[in-house]
C-alpha positions in Angstrom: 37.8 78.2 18.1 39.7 81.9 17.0 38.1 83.6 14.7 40.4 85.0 12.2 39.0 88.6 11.7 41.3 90.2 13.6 45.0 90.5 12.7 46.4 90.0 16.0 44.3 86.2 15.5 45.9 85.6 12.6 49.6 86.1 14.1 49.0 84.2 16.7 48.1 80.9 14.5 51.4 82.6 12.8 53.5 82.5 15.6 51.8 79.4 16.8 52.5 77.1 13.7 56.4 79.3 13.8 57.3 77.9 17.5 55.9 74.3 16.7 59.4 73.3 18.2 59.4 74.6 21.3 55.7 74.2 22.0 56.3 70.5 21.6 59.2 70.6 23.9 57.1 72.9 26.2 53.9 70.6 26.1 55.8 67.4 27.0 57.3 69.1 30.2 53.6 70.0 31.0 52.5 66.3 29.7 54.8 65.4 32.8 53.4 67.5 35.3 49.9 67.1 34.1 50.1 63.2 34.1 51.3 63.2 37.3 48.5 65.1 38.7 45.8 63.4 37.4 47.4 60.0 37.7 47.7 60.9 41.3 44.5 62.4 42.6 42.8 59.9 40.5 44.6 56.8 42.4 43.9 58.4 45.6 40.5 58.7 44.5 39.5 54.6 43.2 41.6 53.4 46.2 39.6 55.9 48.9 36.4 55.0 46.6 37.1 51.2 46.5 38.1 51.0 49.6 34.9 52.6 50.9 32.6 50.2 48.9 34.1 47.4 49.5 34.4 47.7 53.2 30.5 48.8 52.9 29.3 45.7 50.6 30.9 43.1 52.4 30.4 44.4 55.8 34.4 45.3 57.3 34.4 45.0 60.7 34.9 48.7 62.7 36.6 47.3 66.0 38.4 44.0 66.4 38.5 42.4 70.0 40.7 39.8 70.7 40.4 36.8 73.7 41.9 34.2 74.9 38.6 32.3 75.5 35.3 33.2 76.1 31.9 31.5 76.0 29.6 32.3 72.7 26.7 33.5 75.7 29.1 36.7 76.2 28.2 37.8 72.7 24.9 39.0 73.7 26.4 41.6 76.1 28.8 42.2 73.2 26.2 42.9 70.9 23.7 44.7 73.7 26.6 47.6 74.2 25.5 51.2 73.5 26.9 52.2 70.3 27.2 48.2 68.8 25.1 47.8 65.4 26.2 44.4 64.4 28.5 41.9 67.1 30.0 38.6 65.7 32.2 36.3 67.5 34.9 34.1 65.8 37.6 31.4 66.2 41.2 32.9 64.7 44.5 31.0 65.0 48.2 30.6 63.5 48.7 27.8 61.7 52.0 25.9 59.7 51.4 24.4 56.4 53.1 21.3 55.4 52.5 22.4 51.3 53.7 20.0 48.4 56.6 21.7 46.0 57.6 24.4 49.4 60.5 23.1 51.5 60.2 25.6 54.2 57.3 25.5 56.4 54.5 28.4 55.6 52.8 29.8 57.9 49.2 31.1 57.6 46.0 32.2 59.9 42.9 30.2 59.6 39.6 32.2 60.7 36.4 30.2 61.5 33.3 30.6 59.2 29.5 30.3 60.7 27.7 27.0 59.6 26.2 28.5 56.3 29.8 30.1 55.6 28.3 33.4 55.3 29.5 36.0 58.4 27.8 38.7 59.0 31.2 40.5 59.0 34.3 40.7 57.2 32.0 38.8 54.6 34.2 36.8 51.4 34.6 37.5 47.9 34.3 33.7 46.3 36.5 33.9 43.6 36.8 30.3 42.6 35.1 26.6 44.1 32.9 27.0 47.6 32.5 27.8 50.9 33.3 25.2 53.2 30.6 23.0 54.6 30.7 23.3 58.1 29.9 19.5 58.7 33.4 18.2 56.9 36.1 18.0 58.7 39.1 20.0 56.9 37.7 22.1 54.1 39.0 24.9 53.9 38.9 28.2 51.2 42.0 29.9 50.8 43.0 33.8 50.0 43.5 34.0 46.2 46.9 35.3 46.2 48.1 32.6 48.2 46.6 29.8 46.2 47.7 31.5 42.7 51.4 31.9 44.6 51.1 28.5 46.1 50.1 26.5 42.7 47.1 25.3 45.1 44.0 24.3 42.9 40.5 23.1 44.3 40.9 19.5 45.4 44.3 19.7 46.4 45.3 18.4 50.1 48.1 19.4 52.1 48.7 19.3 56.2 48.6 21.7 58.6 49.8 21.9 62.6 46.5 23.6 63.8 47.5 24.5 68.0 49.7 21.3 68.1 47.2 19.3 66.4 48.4 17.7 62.7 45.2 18.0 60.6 44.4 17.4 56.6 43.4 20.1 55.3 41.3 20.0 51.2 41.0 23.1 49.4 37.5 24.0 48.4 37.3 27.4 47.2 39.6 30.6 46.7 38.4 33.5 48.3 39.0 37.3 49.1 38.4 39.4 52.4 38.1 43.3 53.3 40.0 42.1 56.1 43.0 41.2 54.0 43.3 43.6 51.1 46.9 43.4 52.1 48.2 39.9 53.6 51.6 40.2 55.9 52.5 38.1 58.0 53.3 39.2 61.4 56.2 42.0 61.6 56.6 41.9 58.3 55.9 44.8 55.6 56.0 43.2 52.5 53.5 40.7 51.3 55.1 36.7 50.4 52.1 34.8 49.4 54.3 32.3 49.0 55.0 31.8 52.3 52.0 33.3 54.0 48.0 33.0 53.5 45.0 33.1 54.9 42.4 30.3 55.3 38.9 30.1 56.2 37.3 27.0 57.3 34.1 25.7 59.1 33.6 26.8 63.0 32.4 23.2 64.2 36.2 21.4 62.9 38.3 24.6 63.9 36.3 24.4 67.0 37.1 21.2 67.7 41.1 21.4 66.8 41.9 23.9 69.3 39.0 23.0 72.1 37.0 25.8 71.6 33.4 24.1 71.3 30.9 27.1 71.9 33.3 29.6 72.5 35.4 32.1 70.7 38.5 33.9 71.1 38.1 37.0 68.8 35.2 39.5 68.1 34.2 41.7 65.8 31.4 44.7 65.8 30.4 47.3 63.2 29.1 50.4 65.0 25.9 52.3 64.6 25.8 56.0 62.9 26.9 58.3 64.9 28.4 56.1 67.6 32.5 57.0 68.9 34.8 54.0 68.6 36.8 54.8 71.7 33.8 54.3 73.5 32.9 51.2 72.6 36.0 49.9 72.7 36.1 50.9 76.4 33.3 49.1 76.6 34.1 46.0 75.2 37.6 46.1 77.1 35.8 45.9 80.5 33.7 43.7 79.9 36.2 40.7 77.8 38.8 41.5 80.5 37.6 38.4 82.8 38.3 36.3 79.7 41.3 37.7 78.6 41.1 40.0 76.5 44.3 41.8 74.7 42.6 44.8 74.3 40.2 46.0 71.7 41.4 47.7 68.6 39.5 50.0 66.3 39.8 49.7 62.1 42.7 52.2 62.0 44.9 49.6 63.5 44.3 46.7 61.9 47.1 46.3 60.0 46.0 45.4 56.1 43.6 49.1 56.8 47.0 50.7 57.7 49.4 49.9 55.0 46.7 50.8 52.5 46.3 54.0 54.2 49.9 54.9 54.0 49.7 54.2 50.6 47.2 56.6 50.1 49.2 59.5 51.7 52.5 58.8 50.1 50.7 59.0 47.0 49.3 62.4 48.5 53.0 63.4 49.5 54.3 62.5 46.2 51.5 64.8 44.3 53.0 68.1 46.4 56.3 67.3 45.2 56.9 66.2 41.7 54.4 68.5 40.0 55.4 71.4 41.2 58.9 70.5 39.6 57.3 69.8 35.7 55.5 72.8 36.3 58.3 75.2 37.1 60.2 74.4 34.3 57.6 74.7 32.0 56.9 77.9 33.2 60.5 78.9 33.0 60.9 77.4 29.2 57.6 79.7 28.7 59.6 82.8 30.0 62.6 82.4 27.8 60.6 81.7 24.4 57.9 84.6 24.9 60.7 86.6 26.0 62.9 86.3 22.9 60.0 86.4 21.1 58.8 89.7 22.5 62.6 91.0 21.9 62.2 90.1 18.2 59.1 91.5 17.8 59.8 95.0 19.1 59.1 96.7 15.9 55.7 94.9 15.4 54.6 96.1 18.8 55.6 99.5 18.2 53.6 99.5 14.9 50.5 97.7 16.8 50.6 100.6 19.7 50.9 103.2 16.6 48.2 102.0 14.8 45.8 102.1 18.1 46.1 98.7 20.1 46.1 99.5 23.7 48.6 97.8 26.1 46.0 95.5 27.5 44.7 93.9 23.5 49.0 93.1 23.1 49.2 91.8 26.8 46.1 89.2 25.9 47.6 88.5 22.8 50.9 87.1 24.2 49.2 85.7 26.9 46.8 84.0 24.5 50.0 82.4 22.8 51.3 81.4 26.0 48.2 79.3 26.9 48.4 78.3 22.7 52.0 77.0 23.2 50.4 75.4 26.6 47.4 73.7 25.4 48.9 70.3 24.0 50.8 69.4 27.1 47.3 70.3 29.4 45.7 68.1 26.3 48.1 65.2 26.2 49.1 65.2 30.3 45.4 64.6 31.2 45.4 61.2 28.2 49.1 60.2 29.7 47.4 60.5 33.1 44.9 58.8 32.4 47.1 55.8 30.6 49.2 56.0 33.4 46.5 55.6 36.1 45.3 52.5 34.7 48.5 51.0 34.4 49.0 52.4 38.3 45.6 50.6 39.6 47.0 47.3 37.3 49.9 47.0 39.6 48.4 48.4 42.8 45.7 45.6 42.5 49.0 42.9 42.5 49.5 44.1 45.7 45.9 45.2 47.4 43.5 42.1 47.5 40.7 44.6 45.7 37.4 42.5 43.8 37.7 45.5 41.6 39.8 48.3 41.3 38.7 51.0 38.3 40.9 54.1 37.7 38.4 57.1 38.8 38.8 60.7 38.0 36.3 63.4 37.2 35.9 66.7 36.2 37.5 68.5 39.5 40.5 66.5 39.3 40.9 67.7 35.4 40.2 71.2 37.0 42.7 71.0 39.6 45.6 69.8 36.8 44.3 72.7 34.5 44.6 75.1 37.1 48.0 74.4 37.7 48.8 74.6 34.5 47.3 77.8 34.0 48.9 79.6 37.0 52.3 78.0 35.5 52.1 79.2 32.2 50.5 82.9 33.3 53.8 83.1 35.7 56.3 82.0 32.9 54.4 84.6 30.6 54.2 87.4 33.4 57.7 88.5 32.2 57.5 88.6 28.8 53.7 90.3 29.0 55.1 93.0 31.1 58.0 93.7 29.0 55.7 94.4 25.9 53.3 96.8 27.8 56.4 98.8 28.7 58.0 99.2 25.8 56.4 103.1 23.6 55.8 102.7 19.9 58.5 105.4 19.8 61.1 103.3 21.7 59.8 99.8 20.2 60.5 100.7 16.5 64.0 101.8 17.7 66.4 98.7 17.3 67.9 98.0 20.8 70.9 99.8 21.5 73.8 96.5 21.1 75.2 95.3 24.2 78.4 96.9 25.8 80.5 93.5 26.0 83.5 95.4 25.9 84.2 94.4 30.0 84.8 91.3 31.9 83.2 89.3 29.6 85.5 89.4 26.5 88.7 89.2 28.6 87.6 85.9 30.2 86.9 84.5 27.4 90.0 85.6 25.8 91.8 84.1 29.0 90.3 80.5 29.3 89.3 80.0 25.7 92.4 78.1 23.9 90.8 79.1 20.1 88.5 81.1 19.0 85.6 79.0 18.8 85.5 77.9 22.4 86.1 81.6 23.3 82.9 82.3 21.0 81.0 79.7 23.0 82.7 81.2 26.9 81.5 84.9 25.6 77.7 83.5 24.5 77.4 82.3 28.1 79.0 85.3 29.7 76.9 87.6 27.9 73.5 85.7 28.7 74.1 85.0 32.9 70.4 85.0 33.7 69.5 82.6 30.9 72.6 81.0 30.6 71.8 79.9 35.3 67.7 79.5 34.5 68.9 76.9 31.5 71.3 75.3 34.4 68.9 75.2 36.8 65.9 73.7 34.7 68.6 70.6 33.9 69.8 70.3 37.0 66.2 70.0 38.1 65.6 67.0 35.7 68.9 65.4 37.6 67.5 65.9 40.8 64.2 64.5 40.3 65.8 61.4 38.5 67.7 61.5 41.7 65.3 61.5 44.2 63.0 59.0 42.7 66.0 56.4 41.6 67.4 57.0 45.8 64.2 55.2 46.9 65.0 51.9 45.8 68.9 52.9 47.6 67.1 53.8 50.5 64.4 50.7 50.7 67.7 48.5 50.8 69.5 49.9 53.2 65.7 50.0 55.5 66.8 45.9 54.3 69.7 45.3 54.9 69.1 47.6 58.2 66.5 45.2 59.2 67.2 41.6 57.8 71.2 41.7 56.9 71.9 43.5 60.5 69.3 43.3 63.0 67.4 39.9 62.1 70.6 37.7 61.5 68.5 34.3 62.7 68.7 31.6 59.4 65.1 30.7 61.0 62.6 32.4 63.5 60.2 29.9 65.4 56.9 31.7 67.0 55.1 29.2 69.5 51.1 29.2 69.7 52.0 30.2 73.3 54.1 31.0 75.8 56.6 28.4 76.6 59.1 27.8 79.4 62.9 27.0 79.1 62.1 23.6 78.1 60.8 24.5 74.6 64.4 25.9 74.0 66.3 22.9 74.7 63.5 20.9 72.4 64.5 23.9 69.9 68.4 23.1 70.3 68.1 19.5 69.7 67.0 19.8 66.3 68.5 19.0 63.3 71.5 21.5 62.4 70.6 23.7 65.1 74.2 25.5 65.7 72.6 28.5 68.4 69.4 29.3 69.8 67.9 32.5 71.3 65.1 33.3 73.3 62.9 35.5 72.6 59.9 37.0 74.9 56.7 39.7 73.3 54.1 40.5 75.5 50.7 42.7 74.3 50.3 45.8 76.2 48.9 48.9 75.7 51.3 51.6 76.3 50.4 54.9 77.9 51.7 58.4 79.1 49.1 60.3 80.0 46.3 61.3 78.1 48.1 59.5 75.0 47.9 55.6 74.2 49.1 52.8 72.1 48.3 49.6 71.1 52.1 48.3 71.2 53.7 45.5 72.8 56.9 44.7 74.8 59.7 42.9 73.4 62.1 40.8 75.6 65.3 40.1 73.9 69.3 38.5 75.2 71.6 41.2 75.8 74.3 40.5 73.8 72.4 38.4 71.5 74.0 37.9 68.0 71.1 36.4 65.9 68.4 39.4 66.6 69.8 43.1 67.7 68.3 46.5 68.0 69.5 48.5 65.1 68.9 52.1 64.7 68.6 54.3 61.3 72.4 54.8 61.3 73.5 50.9 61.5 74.7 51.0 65.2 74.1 48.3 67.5 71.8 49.0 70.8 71.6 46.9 73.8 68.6 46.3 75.9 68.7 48.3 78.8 68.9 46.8 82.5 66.2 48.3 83.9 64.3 50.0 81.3 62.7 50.4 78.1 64.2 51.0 74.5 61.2 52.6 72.1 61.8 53.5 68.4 61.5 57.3 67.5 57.7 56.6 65.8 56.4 55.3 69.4 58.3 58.6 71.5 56.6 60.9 68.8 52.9 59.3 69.2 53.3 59.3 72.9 55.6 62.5 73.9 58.0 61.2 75.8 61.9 60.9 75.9 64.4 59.5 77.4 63.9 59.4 81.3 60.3 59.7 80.8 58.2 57.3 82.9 55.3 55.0 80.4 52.8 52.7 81.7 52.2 49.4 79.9 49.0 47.7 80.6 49.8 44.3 79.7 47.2 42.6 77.8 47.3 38.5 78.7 48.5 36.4 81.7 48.1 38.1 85.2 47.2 41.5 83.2 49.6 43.9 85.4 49.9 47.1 85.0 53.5 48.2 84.4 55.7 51.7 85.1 58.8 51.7 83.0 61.2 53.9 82.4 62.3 55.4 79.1 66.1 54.3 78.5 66.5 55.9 75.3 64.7 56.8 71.8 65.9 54.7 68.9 65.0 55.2 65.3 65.0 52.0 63.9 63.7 50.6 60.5 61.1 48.2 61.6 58.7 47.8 64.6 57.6 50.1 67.3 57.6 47.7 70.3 59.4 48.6 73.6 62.3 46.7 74.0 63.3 45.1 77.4 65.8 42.7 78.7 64.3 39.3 78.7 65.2 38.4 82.3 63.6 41.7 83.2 60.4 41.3 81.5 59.9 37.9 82.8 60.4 39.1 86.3 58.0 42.2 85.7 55.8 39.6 84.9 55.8 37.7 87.6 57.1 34.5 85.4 59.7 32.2 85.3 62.1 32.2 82.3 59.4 32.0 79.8 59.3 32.9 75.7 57.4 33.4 73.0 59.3 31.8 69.9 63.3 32.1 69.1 65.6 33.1 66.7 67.9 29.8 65.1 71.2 29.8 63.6 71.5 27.1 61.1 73.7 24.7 59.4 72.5 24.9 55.8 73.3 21.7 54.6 70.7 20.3 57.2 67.6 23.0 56.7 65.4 20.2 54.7 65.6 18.2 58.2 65.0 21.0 60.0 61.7 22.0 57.8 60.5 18.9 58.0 60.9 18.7 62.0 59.1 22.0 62.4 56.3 20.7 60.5 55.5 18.1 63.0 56.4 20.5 65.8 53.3 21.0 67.9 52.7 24.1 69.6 53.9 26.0 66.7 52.5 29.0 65.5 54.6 30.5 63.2 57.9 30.1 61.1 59.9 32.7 59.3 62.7 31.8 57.6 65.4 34.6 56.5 66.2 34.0 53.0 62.9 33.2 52.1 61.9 36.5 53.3 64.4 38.3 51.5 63.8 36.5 48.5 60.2 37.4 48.7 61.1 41.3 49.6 63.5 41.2 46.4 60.8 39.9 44.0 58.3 42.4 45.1 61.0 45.5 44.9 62.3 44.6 41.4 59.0 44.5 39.6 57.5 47.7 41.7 60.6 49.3 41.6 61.4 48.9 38.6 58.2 50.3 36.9 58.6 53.8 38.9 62.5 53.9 37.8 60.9 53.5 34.3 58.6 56.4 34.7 61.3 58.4 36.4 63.4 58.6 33.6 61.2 58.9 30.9 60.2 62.0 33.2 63.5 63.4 33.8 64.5 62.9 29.6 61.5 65.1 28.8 62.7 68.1 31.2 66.3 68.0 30.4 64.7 67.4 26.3 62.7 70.9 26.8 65.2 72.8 28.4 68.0 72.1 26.5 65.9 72.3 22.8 64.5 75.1 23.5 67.8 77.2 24.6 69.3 75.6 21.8 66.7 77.0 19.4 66.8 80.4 20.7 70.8 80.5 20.9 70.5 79.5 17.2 67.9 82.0 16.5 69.9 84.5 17.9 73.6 83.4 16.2 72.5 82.4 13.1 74.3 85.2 11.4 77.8 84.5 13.3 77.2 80.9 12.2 76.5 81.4 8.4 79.1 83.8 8.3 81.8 81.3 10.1 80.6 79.0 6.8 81.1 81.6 4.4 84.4 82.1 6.0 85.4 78.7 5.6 85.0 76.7 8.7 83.4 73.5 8.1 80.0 71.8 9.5 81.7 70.4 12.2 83.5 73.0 13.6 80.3 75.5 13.4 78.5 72.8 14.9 80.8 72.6 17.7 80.4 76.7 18.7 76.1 75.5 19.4 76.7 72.4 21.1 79.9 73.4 22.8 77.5 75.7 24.6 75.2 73.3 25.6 77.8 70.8 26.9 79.1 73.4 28.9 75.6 74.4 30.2 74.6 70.4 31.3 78.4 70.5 33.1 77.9 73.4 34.9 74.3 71.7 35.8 75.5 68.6 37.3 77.0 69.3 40.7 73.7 71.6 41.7 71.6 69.0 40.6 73.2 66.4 42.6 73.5 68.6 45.5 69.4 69.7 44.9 68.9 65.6 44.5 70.4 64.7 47.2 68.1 67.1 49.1 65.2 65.8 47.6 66.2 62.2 47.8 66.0 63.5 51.8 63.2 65.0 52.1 60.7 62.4 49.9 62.7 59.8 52.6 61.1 61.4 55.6 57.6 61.8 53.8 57.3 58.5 52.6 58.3 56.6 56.1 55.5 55.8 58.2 53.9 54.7 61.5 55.1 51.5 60.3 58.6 52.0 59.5 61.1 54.5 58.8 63.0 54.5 55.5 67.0 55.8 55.9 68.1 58.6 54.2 70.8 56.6 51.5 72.4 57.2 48.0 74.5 55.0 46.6 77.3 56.4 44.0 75.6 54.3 41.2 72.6 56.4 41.3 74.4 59.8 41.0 76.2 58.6 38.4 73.1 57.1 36.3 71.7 60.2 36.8 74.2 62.0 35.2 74.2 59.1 32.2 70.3 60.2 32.1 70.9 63.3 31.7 73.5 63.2 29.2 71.8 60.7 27.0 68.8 63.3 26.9 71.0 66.2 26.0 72.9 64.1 23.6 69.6 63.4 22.2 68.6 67.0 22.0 72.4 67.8 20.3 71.6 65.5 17.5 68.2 67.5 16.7 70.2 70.5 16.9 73.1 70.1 14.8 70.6 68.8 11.7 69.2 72.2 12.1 72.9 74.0 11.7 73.7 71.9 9.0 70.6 73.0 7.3 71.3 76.6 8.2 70.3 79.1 4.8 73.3 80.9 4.7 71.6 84.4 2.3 68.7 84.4 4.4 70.6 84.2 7.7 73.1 87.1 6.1 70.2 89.2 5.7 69.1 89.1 9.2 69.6 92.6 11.0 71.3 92.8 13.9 
């Protein structure tokens, strides 16, 4: 608390109370900045610190290592590996869902439980009903999104096509896994628990369904302290490879890890860029109120130097009132950053499968956001401090000599300005360049962060309409349980409203160029295919390449090669060869980062006959009940993805999240353009309060005074509007290449509607800040305003 025995204390509470205004308009800028910050680092923070404990607590599994088939006596090699602490084997498979009230077919994956339904990995979160008991055929617990998306309740029944085998299934339990914190279904990147869950059901039944009685076809190991992953995953790939392994596959690439992951540093990407933006401006707004202040103020600091006050005791005093002016937004950013956090973890937790998920900060994150805010305000002060240590008491208590206006300035005006008031408002901003381009660039900044942020949702639907409207243009995709030969595609073509069929062949491989590796797989696809095409970023169609391979942009980066490089694939299932393709070209695409090969190619590098893995349907609408009900009882059917459905899902998911952060963004975006334009408004009226009272006195009405203010800032939000759009629009670009990941790429897109609702944002801030400001002209004291010296 300031003590009040020294007069410079009490004309700072002065001053303080004095520029109320602006300090509001300063500390919700900083409230911005602030909340972002802490909202920010404190999400990162619960989703690292939940992530970590509940991996820990129920015992996430550190490699993953798939087979075909092995017996259960290979787990104790598994688990006598250097390096293994814990080894559990497993029975995983893809099944379709025959579920009351869901016309399509939904596909899930069912994982085997041990006989007391407690795994020593990957262990469940029972949120409702049981565990299975491992001695009744077709219990089942199901992930808790799914049921809750489904409508499924304990007791319920439904069918399900388990490796070509039709089963009743009886929900027991709901349930949630470390292993699932985010549920997507294969080449997917949004969640549809409508459409896709996960079940868990007794070892002995799922055994049985898919003739796996004491064996297993996945496992799973945590490793000791100290031990290296890559190791043990070399390990385990020699020894599974006689029962057909697919490769081994550490934490980092399992898929529901990776998404949440990416999450994490987008959130990390989006801390560098948006605070830095609240916190400029604020510092600029700082600049131009101590600034004016210090101009008005001359005479005081002249006396203050006369009287004895050194340089450094008026320095600290306006730096003082800048941190004064400062305080409320550090004060009321950390509370909306804290509101804002838990509203964040609220909707992350929609979308991560957490137990728990508690918004975390602590003291360093509140240091980090009041560090920022003090090096923001000390450079927005710099100025103004410096400009009152220079002035001498001599030179201070000497009015400023008035500015020569008698060049350029005045005959512009005169020129463009049709009557004297608009050439009153042309000289006001000719006079003042500097402040006149800092107040356009502060509102211009506003415009481009509403911009930037708005451009997301434009550029996650053209990563859509890229990927689902363009390149994925099958009604329904059919994935088998294995692979098939041509036969399964004439079954496929006999079915009801089946108007085109095409093939489709993926193979798992590791791909390599030399000392670099991925866990990717090859894609056989038609040339000339209608229903599935390669798209790239730009929306041009690619063809698969004769002889070699296509690989997306992502895949060429992790593996630093390019077109006419040579990669190996080691192919992880039949024969297990050992491939050397060429590199045909790079394509960024939206979605996936397989290697793309003509089908007829791939089959013949495989030594196979004309073989696939699912295909892609074209579909008579009025006949898609009949064909969901005939893929139901389709055996050998692992998988079915139907198009709209997808998109439907995709939509649901983007208006809700979306819709949230466009909320935020232009609450955001109101609150800089609010500041900047407020407080320029203030000062201009500060500093033409004589003109204005005298324009009354000479007759001019309300209005028409009015209009000389506000003309001014009109003018000034104009004049922002091109660079903000431009400085958007390079924003919009750069946030679209931080944000895309390993997993997908997001295009660079604006559409025209966003520019324009940027520039309605904008406006309906300024006109906001207008009304404010004409109250105060109306209620302008003319005598005391008369009085004022120039």
């Amino acid at each position: 608390m300031i003590a009040l025995r020294s007069p410079l204390h009490t004309k700072l509470l002065r001053d303080l109370w004095r520029l109320r205004a602006q300090s509001a308009a300063i500390a919700l800028v900083i409230a911005a900045g602030v909340g972002m910050v802490v909202m920010s680092f404190g999400m990162i923070r619960s989703l690292e610190a939940t992530r970590a404990a509940y991996y820990d607590q129920y015992r996430f599994a550190d490699v993953f290592a798939p087979v075909r088939r092995a017996p259960d006596t290979v787990m104790r090699e598994v688990a006598a590996l250097p390096g293994v602490a814990v080894a559990e084997s497993r029975i995983s498979t893809g099944a379709v869902l025959d579920i009351a009230g869901i016309a399509e077919p939904v596909s899930a994956r069912v994982h085997s439980l041990p006989p007391d339904g407690r795994p020593a990995l990957n262990r469940l979160v029972i949120r409702s009903g049981r565990l299975p008991d491992s001695h009744v055929v077709g219990e089942v617990v199901a992930s808790e999104a799914f049921a809750a998306a489904t409508r499924l309740q304990p007791g319920d029944r439904f069918n399900a096509l388990l490796y070509g085998k039709r089963v009743e299934l009886r929900l027991v339990g709901t349930a949630l896994s470390p292993e699932h914190v985010y549920a997507v279904a294969p080449g997917q990147i949004f969640p549809d628990n409508r459409r896709y869950g996960i079940l868990w059901m007794g070892r002995e039944p799922l055994a049985a369904s898919l003739d796996m009685v004491e064996a297993f076809n996945e496992a799973a190991v945590r490793l000791a302290p100290g031990a290296r992953g890559e190791e043990v995953i070399r390990r385990l790939d020699t020894l599974l490879a006689p029962y057909g392994g697919t490769g081994a596959y550490g934490r980092e690439q399992q898929i529901s890890d990776r998404f949440l992951s990416e999450e994490i540093n987008q959130l990390g990407t989006t801390v560098e860029i948006l605070p830095p933006i609240f916190l400029g401006v604020a510092a600029f707004l700082l600049n131009i109120v101590l600034g004016r202040l210090v101009d008005t103020e001359r005479e005081v600091i002249g006396l203050l130097k006369a009287f004895g006050y050194r340089n450094r005791t008026i320095m600290l005093h306006y730096a003082q009132l800048a941190l004064l002016l400062s305080a409320g937004g550090l004060l009321l950013g950390i509370l909306l950053g804290l509101w804002l956090g838990r509203a964040a973890a609220g909707l992350y937790q929609q979308y991560f499968a957490f137990p728990f998920l508690e918004f975390r900060t602590g003291p360093d994150v509140f240091l980090i956001a009041a560090t920022a805010t003090l090096a923001a305000v000390l450079l927005g002060a710099l100025g103004a401090v410096r400009r009152a240590a220079r002035l001498t008491p001599a030179e201070a208590m000497r009015p400023p000599a008035p500015a020569d206006f008698s060049g350029g300035t005045a005959g512009i005006a005169r020129a463009l300005g049709p009557d004297e008031p608009s050439r009153m408002i042309l000289r006001g901003l000719l006079r003042r360049p500097l402040r006149s381009g800092l107040t356009v660039a502060g509102i211009a900044s506003a415009l481009a962060l509403y911009i930037a942020a708005a451009s997301t949702t434009d550029g996650l639907d053209r990563m859509i309409d890229l990927a689902f409207g363009q390149a994925e243009r099958g009604d329904v995709t059919v994935t088998f349980a294995e692979v098939r030969d041509a036969r399964a595609l004439h079954e496929l073509q006999r079915m009801p409203g089946v108007l085109r069929v095409e093939p489709f062949r993926a193979a798992g491989a590791r791909l390599i160029a030399g000392p670099r590796e991925e866990r990717e797989g090859l894609s056989g696809a038609e040339p000339g295919g209608d229903l599935s095409r390669l798209v790239d970023i730009d929306g041009r169609v690619v063809e698969p390449a004769a002889r070699g391979a296509l690989i997306s942009g992502r895949l060429a980066r992790l593996l630093d090669v390019r077109a006419g490089d040579t990669i190996t694939a080691a192919v992880t299932e039949g024969e297990r060869p050992r491939l050397e393709i060429p590199v045909a070209a790079v394509v960024d695409s939206p979605l996936g980062g397989s290697a793309l090969i003509d089908r007829a190619h791939l089959n013949r590098l495989l030594r196979e006959g004309d073989s696939l893995s699912g295909a892609y349907l074209s579909v008579d609408a009025a006949q898609l009940p009949a064909l969901y009900a005939a893929l139901k009882q389709t055996p050998l059917v692992a998988g079915v993805t139907v198009r709209a459905a997808t998109l439907r899902g995709i939509s649901d998911t983007l208006a809700e999240s979306m819709g949230i952060m466009t909320l935020f963004t232009i609450g955001f975006s109101g609150l800089i353009v609010l500041g900047v334009v407020y407080n320029s408004a203030r000062i201009s009226l500060s500093e033409r309060a004589r003109d204005l009272a005298s324009m009354r006195v000479l007759g001019f009405r309300r209005p028409e005074v009015a209009f000389v203010l506000l003309g001014e800032l009109a003018l000034l939000v104009l004049a922002a509007l091109p660079p903000g759009m431009l400085m958007g629009v390079a924003l919009s670009r750069y946030m679209m290449a931080q944000f895309s990941a390993d997993l997908y790429t997001i295009p660079y897109s604006i559409n025209a509607a966003t520019l324009a609702e940027g520039a309605l944002v904008v406006g309906a801030a300024a006109a906001l800040t207008a009304l404010l400001i004409r109250g105060r002209v109306d209620r302008l004291d003319l005598v005391r305003a008369l009085k004022t010296r120039e």
